[in-house]
N, C-alpha and C positions, 0 to 999 in steps of 0.2 A: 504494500500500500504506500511507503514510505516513496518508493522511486516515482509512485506519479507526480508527487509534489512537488521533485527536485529543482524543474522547471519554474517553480514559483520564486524560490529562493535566488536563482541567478537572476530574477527578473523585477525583485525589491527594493533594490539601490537605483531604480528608475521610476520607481512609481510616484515620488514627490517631487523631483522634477516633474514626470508628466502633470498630476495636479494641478498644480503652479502655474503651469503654463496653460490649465485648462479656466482654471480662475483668468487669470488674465486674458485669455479667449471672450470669457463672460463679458469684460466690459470695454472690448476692442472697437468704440462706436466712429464712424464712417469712414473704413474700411474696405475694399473690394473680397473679394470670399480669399481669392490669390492672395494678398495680403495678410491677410488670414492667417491662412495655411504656413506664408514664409516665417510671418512672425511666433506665431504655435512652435514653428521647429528650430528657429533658431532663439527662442527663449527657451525648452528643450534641452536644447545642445549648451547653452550657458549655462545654466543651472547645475549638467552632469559636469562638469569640469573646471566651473569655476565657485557654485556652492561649495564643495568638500574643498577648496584651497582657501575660503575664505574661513571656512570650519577648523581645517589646522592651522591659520596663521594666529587664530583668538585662542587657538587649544580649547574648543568646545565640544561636549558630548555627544551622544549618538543621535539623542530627541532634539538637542540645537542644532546639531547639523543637517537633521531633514527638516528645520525650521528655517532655516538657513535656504535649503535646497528650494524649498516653496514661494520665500520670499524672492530669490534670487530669480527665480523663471516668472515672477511677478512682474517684477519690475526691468527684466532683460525682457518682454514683450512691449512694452510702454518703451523702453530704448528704441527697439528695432523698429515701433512704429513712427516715432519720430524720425527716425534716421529715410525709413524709406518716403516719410511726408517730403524731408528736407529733399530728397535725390528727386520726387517728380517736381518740385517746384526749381528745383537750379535748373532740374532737363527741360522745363517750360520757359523759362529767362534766366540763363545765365549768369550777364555781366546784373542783371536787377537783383537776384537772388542773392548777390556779393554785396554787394552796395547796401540791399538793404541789413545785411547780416554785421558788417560791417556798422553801418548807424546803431544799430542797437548796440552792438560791443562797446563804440565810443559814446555810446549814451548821446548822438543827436538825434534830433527832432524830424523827421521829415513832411 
């Protein structure tokens, strides 16, 4: 009975990243489904590899570190969706997209 479960166990250390990233799915608002999907899997892929390193740099336990793991694909989807907002809007104007990104860095007005 035991060997059916096996499969569970190599497959536990991913389950709080997926969460994570399924929460952060919940309130992914205007989005394309595509976008969706990239950000789901690379908040996902952060979480598996950068959760457990921010776990051992605080030397935190096993329940903080799938705390850790949930938060981190939390808000590495909120990253990713900004990041791909910032990339159609440069791809739509460019030299605008600097400029304006620019003004706000040096705090003018436009």
């Amino acid at each position: 009975m035991a060997e059916r479960w096996d499969w569970l166990s190599e497959l536990a250390p991913y389950l709080p990243p997926a969460f994570g990233a399924l929460v952060g799915l919940r309130w992914a608002r205007q989005q394309t489904p595509r976008q969706k999907v990239l950000s789901f899997a690379a908040g996902f892929g952060l979480a598996v590899w950068i959760g457990p390193a921010i776990a051992e740099l605080l030397s935190l336990g096993p329940k903080a570190t799938v705390a850790v793991g949930i938060l981190t694909a939390i808000v590495g989807m909120d990253a990713i969706g900004g990041l791909m907002a910032a990339t159609a809007q440069f791809q739509a104007d460019p030299a605008g997209t600097v400029r304006a990104w620019l003004d706000a860095w040096l705090g003018r007005a436009r």
